[in-house]
C-alpha positions as CSV (number, residue, x, y, z in Angstrom):
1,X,16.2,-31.6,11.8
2,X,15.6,-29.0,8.6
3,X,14.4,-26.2,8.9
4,X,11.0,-25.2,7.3
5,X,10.0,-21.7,6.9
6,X,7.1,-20.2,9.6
7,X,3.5,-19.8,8.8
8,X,2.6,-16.1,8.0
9,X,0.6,-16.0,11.3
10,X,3.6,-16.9,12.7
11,X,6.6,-15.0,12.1
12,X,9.6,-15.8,13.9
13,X,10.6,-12.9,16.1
14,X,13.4,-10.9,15.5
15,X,16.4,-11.0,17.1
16,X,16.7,-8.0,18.6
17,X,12.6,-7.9,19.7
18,X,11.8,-7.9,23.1
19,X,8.0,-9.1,22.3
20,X,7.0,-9.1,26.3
21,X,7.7,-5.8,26.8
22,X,7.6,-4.3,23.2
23,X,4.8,-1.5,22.8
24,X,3.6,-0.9,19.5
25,X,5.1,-4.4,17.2
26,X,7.3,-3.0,14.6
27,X,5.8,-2.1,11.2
28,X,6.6,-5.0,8.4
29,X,8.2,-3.3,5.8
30,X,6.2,-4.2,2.3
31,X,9.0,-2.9,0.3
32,X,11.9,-5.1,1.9
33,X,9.5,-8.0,2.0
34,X,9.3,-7.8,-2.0
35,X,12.6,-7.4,-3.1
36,X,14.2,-10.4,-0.9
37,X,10.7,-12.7,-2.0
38,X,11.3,-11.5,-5.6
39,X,13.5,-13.6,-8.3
40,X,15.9,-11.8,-10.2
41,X,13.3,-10.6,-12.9
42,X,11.6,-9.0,-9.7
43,X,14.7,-7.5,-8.4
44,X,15.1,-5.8,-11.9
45,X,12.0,-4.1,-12.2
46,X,11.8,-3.1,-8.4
47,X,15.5,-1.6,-9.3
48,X,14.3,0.0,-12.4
49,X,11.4,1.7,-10.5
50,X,13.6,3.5,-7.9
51,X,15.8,4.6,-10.7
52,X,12.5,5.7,-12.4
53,X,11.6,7.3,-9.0
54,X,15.5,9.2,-8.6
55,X,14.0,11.7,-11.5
56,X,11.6,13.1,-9.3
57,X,11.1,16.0,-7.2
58,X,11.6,19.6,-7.6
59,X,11.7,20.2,-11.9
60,X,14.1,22.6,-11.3
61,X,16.6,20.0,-9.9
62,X,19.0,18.0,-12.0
63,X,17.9,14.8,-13.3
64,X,19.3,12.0,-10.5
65,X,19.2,14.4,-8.1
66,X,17.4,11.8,-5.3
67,X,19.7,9.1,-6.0
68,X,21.3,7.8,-3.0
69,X,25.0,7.5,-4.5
70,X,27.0,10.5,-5.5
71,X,28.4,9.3,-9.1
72,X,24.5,8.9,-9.6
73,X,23.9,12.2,-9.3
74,X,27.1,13.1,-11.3
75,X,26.5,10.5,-13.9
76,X,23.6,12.8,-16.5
77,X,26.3,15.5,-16.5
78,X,29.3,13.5,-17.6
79,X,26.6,12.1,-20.6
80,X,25.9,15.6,-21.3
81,X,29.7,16.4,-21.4
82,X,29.9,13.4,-23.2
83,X,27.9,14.3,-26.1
84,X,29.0,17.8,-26.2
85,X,32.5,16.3,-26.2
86,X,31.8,14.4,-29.4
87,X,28.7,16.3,-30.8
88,X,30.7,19.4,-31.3
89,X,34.0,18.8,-33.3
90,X,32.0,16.7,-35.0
91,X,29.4,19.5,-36.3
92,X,31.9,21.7,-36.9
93,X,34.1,19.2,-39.3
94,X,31.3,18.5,-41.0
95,X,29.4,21.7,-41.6
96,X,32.6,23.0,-43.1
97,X,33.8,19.5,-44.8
98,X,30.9,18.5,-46.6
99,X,28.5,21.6,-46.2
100,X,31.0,24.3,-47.3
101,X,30.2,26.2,-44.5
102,X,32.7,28.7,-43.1
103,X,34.8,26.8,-40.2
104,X,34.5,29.8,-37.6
105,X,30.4,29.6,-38.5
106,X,30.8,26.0,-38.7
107,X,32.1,26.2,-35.0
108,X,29.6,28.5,-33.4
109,X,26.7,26.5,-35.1
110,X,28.1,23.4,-33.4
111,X,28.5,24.7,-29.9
112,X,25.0,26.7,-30.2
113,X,23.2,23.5,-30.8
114,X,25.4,21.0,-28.4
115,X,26.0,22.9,-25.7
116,X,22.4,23.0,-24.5
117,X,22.5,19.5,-23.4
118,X,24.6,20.3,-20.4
119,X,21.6,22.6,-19.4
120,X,19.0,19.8,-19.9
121,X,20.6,17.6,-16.7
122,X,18.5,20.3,-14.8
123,X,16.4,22.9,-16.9
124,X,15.5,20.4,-20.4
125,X,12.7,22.7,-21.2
126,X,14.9,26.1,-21.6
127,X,17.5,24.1,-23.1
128,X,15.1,23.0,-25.1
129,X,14.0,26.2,-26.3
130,X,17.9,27.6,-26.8
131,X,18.7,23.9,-29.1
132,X,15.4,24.7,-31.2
133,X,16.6,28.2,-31.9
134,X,20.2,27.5,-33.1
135,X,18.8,24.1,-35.3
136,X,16.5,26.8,-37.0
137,X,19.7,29.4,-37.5
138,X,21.8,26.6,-38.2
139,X,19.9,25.4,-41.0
140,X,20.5,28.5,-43.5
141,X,24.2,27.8,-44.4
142,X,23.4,24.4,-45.1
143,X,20.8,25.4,-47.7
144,X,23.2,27.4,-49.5
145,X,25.7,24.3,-49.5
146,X,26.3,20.6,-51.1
147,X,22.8,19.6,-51.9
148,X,23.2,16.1,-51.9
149,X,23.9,15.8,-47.9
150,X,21.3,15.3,-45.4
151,X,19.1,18.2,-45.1
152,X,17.4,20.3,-43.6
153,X,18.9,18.6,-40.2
154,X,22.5,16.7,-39.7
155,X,22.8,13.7,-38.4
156,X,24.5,15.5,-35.5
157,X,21.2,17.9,-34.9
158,X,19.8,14.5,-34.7
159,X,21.3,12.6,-32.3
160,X,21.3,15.4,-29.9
161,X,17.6,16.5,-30.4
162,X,16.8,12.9,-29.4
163,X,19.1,13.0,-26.3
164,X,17.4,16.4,-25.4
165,X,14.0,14.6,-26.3
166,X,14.5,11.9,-23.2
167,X,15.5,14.6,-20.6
168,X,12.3,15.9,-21.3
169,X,10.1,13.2,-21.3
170,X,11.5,12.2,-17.6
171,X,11.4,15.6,-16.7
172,X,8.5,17.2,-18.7
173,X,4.3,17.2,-18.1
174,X,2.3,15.7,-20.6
175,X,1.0,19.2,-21.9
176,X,4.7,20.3,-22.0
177,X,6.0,17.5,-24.3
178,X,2.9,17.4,-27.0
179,X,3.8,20.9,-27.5
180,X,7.1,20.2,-28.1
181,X,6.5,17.8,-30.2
182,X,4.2,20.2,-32.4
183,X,6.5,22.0,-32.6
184,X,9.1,20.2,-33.8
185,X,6.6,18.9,-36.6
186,X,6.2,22.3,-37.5
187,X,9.7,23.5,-37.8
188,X,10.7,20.2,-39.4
189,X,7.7,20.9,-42.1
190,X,8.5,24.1,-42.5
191,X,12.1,24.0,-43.2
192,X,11.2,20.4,-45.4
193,X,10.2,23.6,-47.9
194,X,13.3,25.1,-48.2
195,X,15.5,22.0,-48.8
196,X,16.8,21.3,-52.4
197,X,14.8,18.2,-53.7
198,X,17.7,16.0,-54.6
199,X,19.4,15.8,-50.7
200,X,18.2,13.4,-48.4
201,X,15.4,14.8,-46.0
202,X,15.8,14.4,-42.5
203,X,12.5,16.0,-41.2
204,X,10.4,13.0,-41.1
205,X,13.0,10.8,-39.5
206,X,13.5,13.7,-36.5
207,X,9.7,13.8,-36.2
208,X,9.5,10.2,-35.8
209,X,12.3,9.9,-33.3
210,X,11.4,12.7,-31.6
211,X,7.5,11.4,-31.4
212,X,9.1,8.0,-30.4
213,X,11.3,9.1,-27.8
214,X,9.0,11.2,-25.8
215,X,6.1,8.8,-25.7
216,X,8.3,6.1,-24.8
217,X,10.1,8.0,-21.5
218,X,7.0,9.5,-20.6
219,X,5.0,6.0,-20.4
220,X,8.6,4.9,-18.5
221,X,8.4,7.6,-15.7
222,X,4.6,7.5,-15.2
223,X,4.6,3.6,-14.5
224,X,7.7,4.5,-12.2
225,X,5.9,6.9,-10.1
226,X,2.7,4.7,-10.1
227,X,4.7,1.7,-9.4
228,X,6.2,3.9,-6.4
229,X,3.1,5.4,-5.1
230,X,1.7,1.9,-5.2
231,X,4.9,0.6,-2.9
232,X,4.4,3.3,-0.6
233,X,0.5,2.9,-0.4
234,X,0.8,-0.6,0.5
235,X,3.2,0.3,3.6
236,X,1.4,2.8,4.8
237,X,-1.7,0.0,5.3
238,X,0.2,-2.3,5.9
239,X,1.0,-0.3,9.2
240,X,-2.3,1.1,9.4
241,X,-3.5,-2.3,9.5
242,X,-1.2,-3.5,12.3
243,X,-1.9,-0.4,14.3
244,X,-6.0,-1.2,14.0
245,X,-5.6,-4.7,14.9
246,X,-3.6,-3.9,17.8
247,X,-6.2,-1.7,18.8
248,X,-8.9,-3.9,18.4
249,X,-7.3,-6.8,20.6
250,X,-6.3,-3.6,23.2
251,X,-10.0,-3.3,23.0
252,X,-11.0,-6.8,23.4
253,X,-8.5,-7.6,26.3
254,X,-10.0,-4.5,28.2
255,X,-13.6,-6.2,27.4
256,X,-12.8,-9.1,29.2
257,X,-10.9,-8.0,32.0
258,X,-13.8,-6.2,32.4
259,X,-15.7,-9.5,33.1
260,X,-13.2,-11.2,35.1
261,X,-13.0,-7.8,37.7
262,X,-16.6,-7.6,37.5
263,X,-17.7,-10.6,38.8
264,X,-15.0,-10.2,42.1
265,X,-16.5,-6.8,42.4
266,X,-19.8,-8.3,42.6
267,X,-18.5,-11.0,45.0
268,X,-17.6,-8.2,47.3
269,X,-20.8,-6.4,46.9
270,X,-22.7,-9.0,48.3
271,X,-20.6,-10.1,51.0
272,X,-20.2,-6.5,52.1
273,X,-24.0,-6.4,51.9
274,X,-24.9,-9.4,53.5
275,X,-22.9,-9.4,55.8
276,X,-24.9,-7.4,58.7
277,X,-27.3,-10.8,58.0
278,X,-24.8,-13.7,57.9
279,X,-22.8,-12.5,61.0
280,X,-23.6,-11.7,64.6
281,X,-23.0,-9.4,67.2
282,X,-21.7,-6.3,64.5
283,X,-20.9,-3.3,65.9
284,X,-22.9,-0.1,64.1
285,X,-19.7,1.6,63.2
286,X,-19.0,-2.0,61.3
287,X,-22.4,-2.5,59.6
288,X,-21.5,1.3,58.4
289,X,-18.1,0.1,57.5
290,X,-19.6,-3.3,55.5
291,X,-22.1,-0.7,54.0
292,X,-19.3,1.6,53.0
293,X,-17.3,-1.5,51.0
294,X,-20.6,-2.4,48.8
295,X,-21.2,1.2,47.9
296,X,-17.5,1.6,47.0
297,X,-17.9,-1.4,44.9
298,X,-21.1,-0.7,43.3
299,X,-19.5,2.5,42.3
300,X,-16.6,1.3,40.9
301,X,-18.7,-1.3,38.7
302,X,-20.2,1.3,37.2
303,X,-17.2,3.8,36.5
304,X,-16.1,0.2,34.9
305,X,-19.0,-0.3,33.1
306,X,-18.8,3.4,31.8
307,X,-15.6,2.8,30.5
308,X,-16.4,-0.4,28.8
309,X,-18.7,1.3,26.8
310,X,-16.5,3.5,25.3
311,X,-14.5,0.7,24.2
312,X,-17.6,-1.7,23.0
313,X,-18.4,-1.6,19.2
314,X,-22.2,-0.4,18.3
315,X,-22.7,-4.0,17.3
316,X,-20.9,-5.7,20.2
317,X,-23.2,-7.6,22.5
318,X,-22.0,-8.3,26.9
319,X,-20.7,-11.8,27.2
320,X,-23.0,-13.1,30.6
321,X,-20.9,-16.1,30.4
322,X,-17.2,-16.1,32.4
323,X,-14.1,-15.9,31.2
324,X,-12.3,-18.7,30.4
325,X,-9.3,-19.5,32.2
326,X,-6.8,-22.3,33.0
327,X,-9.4,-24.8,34.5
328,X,-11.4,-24.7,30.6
329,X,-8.1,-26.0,29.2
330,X,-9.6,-29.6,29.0
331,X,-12.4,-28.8,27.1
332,X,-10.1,-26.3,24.6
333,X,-8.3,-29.5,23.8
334,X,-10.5,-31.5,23.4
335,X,-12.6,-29.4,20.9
336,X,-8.9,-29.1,19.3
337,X,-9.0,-32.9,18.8
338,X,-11.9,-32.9,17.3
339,X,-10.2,-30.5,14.6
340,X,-8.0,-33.5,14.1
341,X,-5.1,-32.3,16.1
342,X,-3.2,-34.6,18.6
343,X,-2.8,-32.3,21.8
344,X,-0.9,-33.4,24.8
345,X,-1.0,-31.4,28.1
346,X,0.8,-31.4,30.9
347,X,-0.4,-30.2,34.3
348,X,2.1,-31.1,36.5
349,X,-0.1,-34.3,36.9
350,X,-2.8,-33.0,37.4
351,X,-1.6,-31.0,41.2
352,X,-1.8,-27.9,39.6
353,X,-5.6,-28.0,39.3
354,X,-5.8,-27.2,42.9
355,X,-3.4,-24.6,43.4
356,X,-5.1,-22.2,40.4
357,X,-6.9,-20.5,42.7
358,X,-3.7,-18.4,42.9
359,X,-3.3,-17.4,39.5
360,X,-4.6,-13.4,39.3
361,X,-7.1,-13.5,36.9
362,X,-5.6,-11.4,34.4
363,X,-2.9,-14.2,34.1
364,X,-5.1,-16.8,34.2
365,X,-7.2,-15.5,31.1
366,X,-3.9,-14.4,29.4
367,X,-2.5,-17.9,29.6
368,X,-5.8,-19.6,28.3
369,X,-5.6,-17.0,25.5
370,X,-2.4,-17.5,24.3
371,X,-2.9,-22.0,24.3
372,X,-6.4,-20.8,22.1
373,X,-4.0,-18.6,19.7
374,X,-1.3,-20.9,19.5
375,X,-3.8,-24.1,18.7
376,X,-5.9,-21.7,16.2
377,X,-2.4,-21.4,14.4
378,X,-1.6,-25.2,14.5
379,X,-4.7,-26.3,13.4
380,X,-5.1,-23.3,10.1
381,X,-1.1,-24.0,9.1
382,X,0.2,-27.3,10.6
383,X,-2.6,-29.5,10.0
384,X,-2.0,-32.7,11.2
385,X,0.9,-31.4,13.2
386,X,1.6,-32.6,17.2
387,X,1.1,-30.5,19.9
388,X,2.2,-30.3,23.2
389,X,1.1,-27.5,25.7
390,X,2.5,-27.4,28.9
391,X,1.3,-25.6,32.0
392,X,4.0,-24.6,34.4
393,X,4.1,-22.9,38.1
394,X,7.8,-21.4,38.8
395,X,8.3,-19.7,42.0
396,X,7.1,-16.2,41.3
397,X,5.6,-17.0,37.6
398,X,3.1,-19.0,35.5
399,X,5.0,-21.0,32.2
400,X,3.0,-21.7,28.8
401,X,4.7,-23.3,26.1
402,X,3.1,-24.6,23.1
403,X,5.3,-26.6,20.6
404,X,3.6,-28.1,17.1
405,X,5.5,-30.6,15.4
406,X,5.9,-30.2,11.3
407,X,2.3,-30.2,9.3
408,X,1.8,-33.6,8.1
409,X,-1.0,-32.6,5.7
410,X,-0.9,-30.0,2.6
411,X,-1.9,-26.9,3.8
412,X,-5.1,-25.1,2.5
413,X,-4.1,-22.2,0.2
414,X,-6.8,-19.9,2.1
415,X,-4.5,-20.5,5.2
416,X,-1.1,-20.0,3.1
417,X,-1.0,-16.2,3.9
418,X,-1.6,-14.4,6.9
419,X,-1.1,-11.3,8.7
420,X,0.7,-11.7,12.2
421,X,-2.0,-10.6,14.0
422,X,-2.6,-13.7,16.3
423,X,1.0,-13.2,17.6
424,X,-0.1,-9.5,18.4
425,X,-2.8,-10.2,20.4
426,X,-0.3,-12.6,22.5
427,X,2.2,-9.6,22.6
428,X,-0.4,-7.4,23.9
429,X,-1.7,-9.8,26.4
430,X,2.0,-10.1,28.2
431,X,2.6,-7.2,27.9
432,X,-0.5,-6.5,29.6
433,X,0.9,-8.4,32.8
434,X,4.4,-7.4,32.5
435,X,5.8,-11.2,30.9
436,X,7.9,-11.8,28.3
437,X,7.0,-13.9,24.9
438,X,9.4,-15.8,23.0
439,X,8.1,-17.5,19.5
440,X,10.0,-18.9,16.5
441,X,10.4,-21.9,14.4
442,X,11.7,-25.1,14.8
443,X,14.3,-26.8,13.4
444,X,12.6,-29.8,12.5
445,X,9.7,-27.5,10.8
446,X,7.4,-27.2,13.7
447,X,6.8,-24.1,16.1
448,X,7.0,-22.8,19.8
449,X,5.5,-20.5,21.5
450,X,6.3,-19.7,25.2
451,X,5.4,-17.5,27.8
452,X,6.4,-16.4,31.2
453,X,3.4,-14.5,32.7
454,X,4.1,-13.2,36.4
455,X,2.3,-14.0,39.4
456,X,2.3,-10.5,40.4
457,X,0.8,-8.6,38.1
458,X,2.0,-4.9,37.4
459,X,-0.1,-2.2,38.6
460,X,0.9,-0.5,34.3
461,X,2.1,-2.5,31.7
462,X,6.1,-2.4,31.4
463,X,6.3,-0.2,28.1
């Protein structure tokens, strides 16, 4: 037999998940559920988000400084060093090569305008402000030099303008980097003056770049964080949604214990009461006794019906009808059938019948429950599937299992994707009488769910 993955209703459980006696179910995690569903092109742009995302935080920390690996967070300083490492010697050989500029000036122009980028891993802004300085000073030997070189910026003040120009744009507001930007136009304009006409100009090109490079990384980190917020948004309702649903079936379980209590309560009420009329011979201390049961009774219905209201919606209407329990299985199947779903039951013949007077009632609606959930879930994602439900007594414990074979029909896009919920509400109904639930897949495609509900139900649900 192959395996075929579960319907979203019906997730197998995990290993380690002790669904009977499990309180809150754990929350799905939307992130992990992405990156494993994901191909490789998702994989890459989830990645690319969270390296998007390491850049946040405090602006006066060092660019990487969220990344979970250390050489991440070491890796913008050995760049920095990197460029320095090159960026300098380079200036200096050829300010004083090409430009005529004094070596010893040649040298200090090159470190002023290089170094900076080892202060942009965690302060771009002031190291911006430092670079912009020494390109301005740095530009006046060159005037006086070779005027048939690149002016009024290198090819050096270039490349490391542009490298200071992406620390800032993953670093940077959007306020902060159109000023810079305005002012780089108007330096590079304003120096564009004092060039000599026949050298190549270079102020256009560093405008460009500049323009280029801090649109381009601030559009990058903005549909980072958004991208992030997003993953985190949908995680947090994911669980919020879990949380309400669980609440809701807490809610609804509560309603119709309600019902089942309340009509024993009533039984006893009117025995109590009419008693002193159906038997002869009663002592007065035991018509005060029989009167003392139905007023205990009458009070507790109505502490119980106080209560209830609490939990009932504005919209929710009482159900006058009674719960359902083990002895309305017939007709659940049959109504399944009719949804085109072979069910076969087992009652233990039909012996059991008799003997369900023993079931408490909370077990007895629990167990009903649980066949209705499971054959909901057959019927919406293995349509056409077999099912078998069998009804077991063990010694001190009632035994549901429902198994559903493979679907044998294509399965309705509207019922493709689902929530979990249903198994939920079969969580939080044994847990409610201290069982245990085991579901899962098949190997041959199909699906089990089974349950052990105890006879003697707790008097607090086994947390």
């Amino acid at each position: 037999m192959s395996t075929a993955p579960p319907s979203p209703d019906q997730p197998p459980r995990p290993p380690d998940d002790d669904s009977g006696r499990a309180g809150l179910p754990p929350v799905p995690g939307a992130l992990g559920r992405r990156l494993r569903g994901a191909g490789d092109r998702g994989r890459l742009a989830s990645a690319g988000t969270a390296l998007v995302g390491a850049f946040g935080g405090d602006r006066s920390e060092p660019l990487f400084a969220q990344a979970p690996q250390r050489w991440m967070r070491v890796l913008p300083y050995l760049i920095a060093l990197g460029f320095i490492a090159v960026l300098i010697p380079v200036t200096t050989q050829v300010l004083s090569g090409d430009y005529g500029v004094d070596s010893g000036l040649a040298g200090a122009v090159g470190v002023a305008q290089s170094a900076p980028l080892l202060l942009a891993v965690s302060r771009p802004l002031a190291a911006w402000c430092l670079t912009i300085t020494a390109v301005v000073l740095g530009t006046l030997p060159i005037f006086h030099g070779d005027a048939h070189y690149p002016s009024p910026f290198t090819p050096m003040v270039v490349v490391g303008y542009v490298v200071l120009c992406i620390a800032l744009s993953l670093r940077e507001s959007r306020r902060a980097l159109l000023g810079v930007w305005l002012v780089t136009v108007v330096v590079s304009i304003a120096l564009g003056f004092f060039r000599d006409r026949t050298s190549q100009d270079t102020s256009v090109l560093l405008i460009v770049l500049s323009g280029g490079v801090l649109l381009l990384g601030t559009l990058l980190r903005e549909r980072g964080e958004t991208q992030r917020r997003l993953v985190e948004q949908e995680t947090i309702s994911d669980a919020e949604r879990t949380r309400r649903t669980l609440l809701e079936e807490r809610a609804r379980i509560a309603r119709e214990l309600h019902d089942v209590v309340a009509h024993h309560m009533s039984v006893i009420t009117v025995q109590a009461d009419s008693a002193p009329y159906r038997l002869q011979g009663l002592t007065g201390e035991t018509r005060e006794e029989f009167a003392s049961i139905a007023a205990g009774a009458r009070e507790s219905l109505t502490e119980m019906r106080r209560l209830l209201a609490v939990l009932r919606s504005e919209d929710a209407q009482g159900d006058l009808a009674p719960q359902p329990g083990l002895a309305h299985l017939r007709q659940l199947v049959e109504s399944t059938v009719r949804g085109q779903v072979p069910v076969d039951v087992s009652f233990l013949e039909l012996a059991l019948v008799g003997e369900l007077a023993d079931v408490p009632p909370a077990v007895d609606l629990s167990a009903f429950r649980i066949v209705q959930e499971a054959l909901a879930n057959v019927v919406r994602h293995a349509p056409g599937a077999q099912a078998h439900i069998s009804v077991d007594l063990d010694d001190d414990a009632l035994l549901v299992i429902v198994v559903n074979g493979p679907p044998r029909e294509p399965v309705s896009p509207l019922e493709s994707t689902g929530t979990g919920h249903g198994l939920i509400g079969m969580r939080e109904r044994v847990r409610l009488v201290g069982g245990t639930l085991d579901v899962g897949p098949l190997p041959d495609g199909g699906f089990r769910v089974a349950a052990r509900l105890p006879l003697a139900v707790p008097d607090s649900p086994t947390a």
